[in-house]
PDB file of N, CA, C and O in Angstrom:
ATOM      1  N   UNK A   1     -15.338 -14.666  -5.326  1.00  0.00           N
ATOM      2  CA  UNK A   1     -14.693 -15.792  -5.975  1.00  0.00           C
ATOM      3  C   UNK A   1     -14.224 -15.410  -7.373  1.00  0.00           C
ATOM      4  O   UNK A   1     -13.225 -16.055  -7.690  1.00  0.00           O
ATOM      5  N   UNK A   2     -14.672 -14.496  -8.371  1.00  0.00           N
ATOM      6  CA  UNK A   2     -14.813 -14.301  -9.728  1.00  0.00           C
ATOM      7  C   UNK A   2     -14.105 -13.192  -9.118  1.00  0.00           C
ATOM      8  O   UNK A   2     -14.515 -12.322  -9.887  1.00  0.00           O
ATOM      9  N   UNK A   3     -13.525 -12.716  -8.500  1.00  0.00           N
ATOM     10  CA  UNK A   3     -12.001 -11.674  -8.792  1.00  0.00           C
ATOM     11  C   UNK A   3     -10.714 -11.723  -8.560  1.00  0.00           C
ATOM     12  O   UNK A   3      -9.885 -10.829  -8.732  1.00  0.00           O
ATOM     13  N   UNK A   4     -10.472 -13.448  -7.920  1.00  0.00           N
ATOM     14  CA  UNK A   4      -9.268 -14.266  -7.954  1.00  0.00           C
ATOM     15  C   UNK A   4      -8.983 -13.899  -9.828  1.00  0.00           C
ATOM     16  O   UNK A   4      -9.917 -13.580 -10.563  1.00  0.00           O
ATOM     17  N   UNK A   5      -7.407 -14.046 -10.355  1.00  0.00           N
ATOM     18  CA  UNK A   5      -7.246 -13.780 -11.287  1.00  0.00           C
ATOM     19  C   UNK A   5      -6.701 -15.614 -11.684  1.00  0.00           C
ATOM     20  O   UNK A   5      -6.830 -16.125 -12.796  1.00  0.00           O
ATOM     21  N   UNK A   6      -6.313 -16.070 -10.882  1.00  0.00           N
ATOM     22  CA  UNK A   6      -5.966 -17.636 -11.102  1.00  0.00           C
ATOM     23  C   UNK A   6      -7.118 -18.410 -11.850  1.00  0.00           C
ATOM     24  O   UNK A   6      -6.622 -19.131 -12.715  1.00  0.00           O
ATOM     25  N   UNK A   7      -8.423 -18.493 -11.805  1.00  0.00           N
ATOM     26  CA  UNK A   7      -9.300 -18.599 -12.145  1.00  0.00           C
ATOM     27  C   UNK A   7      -9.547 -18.702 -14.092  1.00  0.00           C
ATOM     28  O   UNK A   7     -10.423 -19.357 -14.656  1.00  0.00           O
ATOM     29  N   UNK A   8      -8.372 -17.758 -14.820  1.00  0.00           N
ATOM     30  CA  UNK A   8      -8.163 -17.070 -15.762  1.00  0.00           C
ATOM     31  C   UNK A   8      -7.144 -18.268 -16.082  1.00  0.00           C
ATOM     32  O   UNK A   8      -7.019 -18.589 -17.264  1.00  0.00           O
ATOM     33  N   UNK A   9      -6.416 -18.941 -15.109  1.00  0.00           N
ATOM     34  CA  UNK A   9      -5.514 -19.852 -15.934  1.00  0.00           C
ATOM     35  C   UNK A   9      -3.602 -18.948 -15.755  1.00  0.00           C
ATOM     36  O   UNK A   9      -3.504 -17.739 -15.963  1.00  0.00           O
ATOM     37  N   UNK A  10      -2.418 -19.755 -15.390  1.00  0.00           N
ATOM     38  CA  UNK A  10      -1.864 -19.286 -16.077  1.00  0.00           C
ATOM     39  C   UNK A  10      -0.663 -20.524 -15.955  1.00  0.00           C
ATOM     40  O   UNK A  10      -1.051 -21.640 -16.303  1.00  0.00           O
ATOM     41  N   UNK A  11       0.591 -20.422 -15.544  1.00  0.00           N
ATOM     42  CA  UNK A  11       1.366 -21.405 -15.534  1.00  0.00           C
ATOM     43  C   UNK A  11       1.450 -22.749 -14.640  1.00  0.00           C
ATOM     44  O   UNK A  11       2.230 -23.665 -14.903  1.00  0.00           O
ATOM     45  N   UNK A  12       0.580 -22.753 -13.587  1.00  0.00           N
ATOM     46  CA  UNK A  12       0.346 -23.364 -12.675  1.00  0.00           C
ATOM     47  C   UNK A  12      -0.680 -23.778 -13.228  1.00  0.00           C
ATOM     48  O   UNK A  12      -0.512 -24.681 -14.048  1.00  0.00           O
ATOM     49  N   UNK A  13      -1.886 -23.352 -13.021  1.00  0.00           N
ATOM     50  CA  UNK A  13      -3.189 -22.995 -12.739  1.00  0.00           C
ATOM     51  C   UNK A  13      -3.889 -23.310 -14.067  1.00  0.00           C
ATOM     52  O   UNK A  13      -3.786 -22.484 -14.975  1.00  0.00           O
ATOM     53  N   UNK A  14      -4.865 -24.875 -14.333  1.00  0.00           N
ATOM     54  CA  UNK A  14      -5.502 -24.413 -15.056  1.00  0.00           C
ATOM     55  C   UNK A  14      -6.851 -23.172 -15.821  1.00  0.00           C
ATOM     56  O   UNK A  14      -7.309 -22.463 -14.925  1.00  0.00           O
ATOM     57  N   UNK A  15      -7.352 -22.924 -16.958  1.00  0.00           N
ATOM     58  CA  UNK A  15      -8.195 -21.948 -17.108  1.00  0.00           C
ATOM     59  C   UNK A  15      -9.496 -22.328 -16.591  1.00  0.00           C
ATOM     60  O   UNK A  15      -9.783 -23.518 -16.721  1.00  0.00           O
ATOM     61  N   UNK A  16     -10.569 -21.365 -15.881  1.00  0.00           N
ATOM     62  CA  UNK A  16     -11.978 -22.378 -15.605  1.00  0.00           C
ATOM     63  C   UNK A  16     -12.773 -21.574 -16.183  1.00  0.00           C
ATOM     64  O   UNK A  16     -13.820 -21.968 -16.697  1.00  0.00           O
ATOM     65  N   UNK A  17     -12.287 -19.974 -16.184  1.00  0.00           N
ATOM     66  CA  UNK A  17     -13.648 -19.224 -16.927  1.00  0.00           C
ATOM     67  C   UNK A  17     -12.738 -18.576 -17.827  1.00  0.00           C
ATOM     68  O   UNK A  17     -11.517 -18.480 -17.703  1.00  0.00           O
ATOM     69  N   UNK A  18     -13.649 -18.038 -18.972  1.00  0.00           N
ATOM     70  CA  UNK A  18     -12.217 -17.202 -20.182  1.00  0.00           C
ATOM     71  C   UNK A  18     -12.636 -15.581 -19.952  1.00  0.00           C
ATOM     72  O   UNK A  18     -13.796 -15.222 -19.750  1.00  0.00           O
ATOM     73  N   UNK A  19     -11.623 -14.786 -20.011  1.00  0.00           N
ATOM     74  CA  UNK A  19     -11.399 -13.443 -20.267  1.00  0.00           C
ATOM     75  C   UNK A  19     -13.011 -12.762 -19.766  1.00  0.00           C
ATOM     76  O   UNK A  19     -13.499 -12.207 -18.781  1.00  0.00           O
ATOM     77  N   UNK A  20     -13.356 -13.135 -20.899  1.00  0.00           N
ATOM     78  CA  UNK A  20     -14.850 -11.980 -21.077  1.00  0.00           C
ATOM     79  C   UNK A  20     -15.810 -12.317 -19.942  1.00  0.00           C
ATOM     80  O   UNK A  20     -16.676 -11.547 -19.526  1.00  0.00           O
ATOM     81  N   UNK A  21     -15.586 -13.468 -19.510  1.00  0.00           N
ATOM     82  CA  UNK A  21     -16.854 -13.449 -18.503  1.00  0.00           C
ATOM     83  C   UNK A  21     -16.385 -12.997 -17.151  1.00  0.00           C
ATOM     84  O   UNK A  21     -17.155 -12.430 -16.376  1.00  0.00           O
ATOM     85  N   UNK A  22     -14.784 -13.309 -16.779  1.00  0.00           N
ATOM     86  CA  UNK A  22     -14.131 -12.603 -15.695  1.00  0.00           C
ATOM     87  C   UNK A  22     -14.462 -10.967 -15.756  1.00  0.00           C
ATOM     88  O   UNK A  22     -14.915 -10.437 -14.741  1.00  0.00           O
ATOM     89  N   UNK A  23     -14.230 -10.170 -16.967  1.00  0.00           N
ATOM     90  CA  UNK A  23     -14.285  -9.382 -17.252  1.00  0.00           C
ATOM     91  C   UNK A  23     -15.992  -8.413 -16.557  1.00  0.00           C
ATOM     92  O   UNK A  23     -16.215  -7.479 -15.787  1.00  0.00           O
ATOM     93  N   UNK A  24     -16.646  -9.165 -17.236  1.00  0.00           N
ATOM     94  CA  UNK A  24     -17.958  -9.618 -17.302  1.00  0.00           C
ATOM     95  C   UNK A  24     -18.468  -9.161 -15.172  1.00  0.00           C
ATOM     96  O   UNK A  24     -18.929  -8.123 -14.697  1.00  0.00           O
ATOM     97  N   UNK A  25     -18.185 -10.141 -14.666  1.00  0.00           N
ATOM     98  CA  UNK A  25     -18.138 -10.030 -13.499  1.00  0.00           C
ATOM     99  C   UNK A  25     -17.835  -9.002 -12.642  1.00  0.00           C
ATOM    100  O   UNK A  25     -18.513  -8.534 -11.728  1.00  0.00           O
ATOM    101  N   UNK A  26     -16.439  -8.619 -13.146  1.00  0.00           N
ATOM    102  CA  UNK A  26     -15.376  -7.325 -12.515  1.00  0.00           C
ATOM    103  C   UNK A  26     -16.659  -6.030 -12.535  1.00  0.00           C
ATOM    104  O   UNK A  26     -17.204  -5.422 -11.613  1.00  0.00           O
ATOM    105  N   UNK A  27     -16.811  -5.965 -13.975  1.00  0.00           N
ATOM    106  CA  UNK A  27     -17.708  -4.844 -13.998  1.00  0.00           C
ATOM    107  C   UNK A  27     -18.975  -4.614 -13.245  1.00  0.00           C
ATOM    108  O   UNK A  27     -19.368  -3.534 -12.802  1.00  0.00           O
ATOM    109  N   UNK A  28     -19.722  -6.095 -13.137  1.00  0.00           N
ATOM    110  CA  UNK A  28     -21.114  -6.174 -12.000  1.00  0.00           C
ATOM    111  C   UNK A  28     -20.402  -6.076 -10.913  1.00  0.00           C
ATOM    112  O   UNK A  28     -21.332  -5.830 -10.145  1.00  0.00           O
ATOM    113  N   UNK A  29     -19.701  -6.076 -10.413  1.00  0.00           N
ATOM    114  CA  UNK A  29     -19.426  -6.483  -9.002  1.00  0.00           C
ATOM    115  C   UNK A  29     -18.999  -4.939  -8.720  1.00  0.00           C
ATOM    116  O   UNK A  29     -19.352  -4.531  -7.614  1.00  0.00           O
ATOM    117  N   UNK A  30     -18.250  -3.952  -9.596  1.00  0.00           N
ATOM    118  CA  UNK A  30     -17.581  -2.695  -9.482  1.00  0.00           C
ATOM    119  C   UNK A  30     -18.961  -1.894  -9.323  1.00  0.00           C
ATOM    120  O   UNK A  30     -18.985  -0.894  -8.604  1.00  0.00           O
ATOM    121  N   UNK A  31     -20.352  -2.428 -10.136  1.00  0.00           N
ATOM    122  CA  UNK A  31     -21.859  -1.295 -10.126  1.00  0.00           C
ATOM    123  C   UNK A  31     -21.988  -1.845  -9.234  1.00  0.00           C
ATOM    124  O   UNK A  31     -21.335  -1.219  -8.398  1.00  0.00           O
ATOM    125  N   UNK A  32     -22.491  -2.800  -8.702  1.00  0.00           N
ATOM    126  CA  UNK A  32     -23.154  -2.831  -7.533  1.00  0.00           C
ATOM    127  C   UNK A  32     -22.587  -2.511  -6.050  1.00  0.00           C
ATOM    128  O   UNK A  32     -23.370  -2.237  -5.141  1.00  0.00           O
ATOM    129  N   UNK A  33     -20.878  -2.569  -5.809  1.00  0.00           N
ATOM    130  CA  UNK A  33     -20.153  -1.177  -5.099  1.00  0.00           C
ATOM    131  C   UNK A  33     -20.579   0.307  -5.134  1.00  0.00           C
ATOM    132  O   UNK A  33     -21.164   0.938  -4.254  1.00  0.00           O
ATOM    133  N   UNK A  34     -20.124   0.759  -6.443  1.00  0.00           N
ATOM    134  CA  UNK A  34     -20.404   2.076  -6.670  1.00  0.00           C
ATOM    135  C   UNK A  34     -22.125   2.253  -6.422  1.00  0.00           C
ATOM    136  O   UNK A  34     -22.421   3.431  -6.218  1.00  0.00           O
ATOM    137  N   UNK A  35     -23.084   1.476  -6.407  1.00  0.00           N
ATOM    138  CA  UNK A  35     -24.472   1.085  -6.195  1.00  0.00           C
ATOM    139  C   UNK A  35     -24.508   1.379  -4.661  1.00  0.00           C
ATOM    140  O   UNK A  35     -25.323   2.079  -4.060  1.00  0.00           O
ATOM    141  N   UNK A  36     -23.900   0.986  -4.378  1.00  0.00           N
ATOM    142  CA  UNK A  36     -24.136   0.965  -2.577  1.00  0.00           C
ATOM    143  C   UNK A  36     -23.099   1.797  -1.857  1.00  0.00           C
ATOM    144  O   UNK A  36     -23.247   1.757  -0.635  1.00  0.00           O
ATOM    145  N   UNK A  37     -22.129   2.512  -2.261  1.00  0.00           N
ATOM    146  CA  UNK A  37     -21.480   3.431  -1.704  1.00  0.00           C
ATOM    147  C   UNK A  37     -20.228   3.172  -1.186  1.00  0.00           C
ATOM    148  O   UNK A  37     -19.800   3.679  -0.149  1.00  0.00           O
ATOM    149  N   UNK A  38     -19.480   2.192  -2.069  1.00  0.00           N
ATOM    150  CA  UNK A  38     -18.508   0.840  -1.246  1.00  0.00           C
ATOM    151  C   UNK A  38     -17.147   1.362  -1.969  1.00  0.00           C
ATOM    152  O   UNK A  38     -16.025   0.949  -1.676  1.00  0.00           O
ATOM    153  N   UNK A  39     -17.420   2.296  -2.921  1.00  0.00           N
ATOM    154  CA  UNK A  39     -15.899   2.453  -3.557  1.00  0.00           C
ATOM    155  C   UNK A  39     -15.586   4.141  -3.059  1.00  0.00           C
ATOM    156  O   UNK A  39     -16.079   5.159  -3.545  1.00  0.00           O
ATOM    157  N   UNK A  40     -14.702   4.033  -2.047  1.00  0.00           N
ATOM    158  CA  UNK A  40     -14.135   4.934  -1.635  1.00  0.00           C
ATOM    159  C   UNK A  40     -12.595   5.357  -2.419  1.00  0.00           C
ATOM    160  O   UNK A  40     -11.784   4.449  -2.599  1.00  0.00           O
ATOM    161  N   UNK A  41     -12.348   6.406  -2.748  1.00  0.00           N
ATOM    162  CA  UNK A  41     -11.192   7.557  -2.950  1.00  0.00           C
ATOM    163  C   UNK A  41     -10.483   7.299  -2.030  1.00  0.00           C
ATOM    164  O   UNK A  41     -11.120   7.300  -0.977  1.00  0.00           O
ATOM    165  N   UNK A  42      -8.735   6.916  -1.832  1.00  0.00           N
ATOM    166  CA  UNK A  42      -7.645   6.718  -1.121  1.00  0.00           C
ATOM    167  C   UNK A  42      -7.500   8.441  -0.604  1.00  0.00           C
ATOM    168  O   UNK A  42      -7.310   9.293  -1.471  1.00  0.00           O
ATOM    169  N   UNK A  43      -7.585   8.752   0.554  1.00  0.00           N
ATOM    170  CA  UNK A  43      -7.013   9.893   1.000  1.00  0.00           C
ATOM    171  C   UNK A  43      -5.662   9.938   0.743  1.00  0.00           C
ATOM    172  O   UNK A  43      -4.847   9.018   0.810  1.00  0.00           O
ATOM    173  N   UNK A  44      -5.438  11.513   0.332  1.00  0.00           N
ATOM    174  CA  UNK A  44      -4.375  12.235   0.445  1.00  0.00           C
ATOM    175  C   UNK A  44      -3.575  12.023   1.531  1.00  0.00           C
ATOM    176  O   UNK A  44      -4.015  12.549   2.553  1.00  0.00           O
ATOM    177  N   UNK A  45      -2.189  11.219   1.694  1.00  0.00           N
ATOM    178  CA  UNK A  45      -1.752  11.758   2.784  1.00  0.00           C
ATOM    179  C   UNK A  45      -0.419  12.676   2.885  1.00  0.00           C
ATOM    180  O   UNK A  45       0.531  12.509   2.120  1.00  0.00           O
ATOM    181  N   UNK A  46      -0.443  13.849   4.097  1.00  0.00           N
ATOM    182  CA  UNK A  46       0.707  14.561   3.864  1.00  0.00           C
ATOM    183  C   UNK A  46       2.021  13.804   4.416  1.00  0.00           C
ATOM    184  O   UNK A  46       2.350  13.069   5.347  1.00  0.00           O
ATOM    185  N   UNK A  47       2.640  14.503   3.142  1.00  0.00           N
ATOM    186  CA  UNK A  47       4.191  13.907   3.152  1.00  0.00           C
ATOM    187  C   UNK A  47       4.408  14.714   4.740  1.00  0.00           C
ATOM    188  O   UNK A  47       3.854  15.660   5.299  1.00  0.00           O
ATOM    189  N   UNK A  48       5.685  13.635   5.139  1.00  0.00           N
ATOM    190  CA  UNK A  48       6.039  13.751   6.620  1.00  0.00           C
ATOM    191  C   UNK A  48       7.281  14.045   6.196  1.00  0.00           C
ATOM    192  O   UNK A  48       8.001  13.333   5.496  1.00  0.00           O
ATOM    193  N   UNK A  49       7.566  15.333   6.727  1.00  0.00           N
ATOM    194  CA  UNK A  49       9.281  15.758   6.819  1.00  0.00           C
ATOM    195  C   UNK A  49       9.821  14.990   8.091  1.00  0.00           C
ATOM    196  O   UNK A  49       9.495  15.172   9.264  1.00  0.00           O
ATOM    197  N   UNK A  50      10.598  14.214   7.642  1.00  0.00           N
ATOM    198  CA  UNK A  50      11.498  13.970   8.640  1.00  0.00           C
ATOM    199  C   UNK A  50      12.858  14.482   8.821  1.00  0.00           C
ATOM    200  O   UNK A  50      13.461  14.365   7.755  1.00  0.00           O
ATOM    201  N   UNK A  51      13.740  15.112   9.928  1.00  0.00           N
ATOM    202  CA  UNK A  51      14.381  15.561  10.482  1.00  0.00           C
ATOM    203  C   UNK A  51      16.061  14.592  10.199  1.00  0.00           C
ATOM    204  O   UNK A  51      16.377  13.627  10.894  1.00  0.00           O
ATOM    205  N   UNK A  52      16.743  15.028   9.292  1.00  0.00           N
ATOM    206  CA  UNK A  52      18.074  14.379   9.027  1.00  0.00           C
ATOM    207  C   UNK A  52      19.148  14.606   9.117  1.00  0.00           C
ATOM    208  O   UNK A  52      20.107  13.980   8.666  1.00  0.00           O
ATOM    209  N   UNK A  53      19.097  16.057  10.047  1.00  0.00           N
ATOM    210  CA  UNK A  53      20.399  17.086  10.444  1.00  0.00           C
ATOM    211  C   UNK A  53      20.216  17.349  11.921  1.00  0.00           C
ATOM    212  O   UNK A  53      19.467  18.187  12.424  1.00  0.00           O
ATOM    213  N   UNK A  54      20.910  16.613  12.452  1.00  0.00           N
ATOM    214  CA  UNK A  54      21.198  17.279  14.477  1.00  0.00           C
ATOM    215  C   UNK A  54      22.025  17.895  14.400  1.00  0.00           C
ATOM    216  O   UNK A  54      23.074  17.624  13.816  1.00  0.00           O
ATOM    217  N   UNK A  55      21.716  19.027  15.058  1.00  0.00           N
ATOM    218  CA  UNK A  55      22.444  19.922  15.899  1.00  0.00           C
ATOM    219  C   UNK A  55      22.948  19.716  17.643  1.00  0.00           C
ATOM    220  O   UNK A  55      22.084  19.608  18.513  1.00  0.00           O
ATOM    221  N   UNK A  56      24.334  19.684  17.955  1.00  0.00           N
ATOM    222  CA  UNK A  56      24.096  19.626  19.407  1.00  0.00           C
ATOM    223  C   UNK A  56      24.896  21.207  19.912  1.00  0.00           C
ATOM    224  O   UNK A  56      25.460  21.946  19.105  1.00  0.00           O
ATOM    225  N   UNK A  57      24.819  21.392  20.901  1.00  0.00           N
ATOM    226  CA  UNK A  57      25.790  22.549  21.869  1.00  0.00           C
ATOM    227  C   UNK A  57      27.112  21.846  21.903  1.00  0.00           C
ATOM    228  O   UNK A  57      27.245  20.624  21.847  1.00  0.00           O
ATOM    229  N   UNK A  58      28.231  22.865  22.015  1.00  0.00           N
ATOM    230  CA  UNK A  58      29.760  22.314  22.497  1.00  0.00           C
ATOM    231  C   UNK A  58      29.724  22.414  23.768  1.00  0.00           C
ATOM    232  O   UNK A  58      29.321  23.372  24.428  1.00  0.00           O
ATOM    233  N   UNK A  59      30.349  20.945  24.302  1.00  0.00           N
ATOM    234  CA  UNK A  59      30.459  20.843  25.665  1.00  0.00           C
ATOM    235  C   UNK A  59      31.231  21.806  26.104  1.00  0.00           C
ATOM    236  O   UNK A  59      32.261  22.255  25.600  1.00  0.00           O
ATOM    237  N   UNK A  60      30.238  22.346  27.857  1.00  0.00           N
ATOM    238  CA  UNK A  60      30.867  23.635  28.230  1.00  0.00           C
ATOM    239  C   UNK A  60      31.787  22.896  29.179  1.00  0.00           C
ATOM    240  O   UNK A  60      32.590  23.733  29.590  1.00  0.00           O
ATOM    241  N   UNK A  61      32.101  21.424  29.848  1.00  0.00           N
ATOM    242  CA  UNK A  61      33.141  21.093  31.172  1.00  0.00           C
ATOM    243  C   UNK A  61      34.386  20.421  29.931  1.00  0.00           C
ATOM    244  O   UNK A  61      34.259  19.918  28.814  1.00  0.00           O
ATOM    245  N   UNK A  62      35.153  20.622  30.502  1.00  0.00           N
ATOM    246  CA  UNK A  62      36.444  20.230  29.920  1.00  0.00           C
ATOM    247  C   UNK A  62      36.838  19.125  31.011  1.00  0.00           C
ATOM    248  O   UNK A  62      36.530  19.502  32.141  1.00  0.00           O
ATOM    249  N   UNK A  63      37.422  17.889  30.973  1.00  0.00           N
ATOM    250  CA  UNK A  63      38.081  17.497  31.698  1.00  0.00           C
ATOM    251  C   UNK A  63      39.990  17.092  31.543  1.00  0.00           C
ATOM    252  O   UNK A  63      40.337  16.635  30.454  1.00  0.00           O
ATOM    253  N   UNK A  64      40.979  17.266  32.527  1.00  0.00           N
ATOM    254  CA  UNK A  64      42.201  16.895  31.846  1.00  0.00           C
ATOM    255  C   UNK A  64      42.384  15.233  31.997  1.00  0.00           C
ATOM    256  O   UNK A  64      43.031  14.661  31.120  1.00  0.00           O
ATOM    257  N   UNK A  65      41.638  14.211  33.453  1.00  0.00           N
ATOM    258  CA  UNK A  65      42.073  13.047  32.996  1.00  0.00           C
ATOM    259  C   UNK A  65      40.119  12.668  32.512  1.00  0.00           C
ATOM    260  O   UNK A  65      39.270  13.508  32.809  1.00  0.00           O
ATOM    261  N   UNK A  66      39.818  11.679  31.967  1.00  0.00           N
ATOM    262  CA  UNK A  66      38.698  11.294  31.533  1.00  0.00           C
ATOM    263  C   UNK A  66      38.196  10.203  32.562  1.00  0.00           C
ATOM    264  O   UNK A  66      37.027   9.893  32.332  1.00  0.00           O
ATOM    265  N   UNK A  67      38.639   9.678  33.404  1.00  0.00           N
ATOM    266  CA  UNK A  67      38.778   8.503  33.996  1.00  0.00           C
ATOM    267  C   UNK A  67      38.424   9.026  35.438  1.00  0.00           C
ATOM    268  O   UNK A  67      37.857   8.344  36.291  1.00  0.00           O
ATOM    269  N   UNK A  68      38.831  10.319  35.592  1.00  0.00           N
ATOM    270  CA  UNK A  68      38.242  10.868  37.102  1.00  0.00           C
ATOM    271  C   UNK A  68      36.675  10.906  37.242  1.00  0.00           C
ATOM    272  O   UNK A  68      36.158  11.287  38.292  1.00  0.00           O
TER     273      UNK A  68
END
């Protein structure tokens, strides 16, 4: 509930708790993660080459009408 940022107040939204105690919270809530093994590192992921040049063969049948 205390890491909604609306909570803080802004154009809509009145204020219900001020700065420091949001603040306050963020930080208990971030130890007791890092406490229990909950804040994981975003893996690396590898960039994907994607393929933006086709190549085809020249057609080997010739035809003279197209319609045959």
């Amino acid at each position: 509930m205390l890491k909604n940022k609306h909570y803080l107040g802004d154009e809509y939204y009145p204020a219900i708790i001020d700065r420091e105690t949001f603040d306050k919270a963020e930080q208990e809530r971030m130890r007791r993660a890092a406490a229990l093994g909950r804040i994981k590192e975003p893996e690396k992921q590898e960039e994907i080459q994607i393929p933006t040049v086709f190549h085809t063969k020249p057609a080997e049948q010739t035809f003279d009408d197209p319609f045959l």
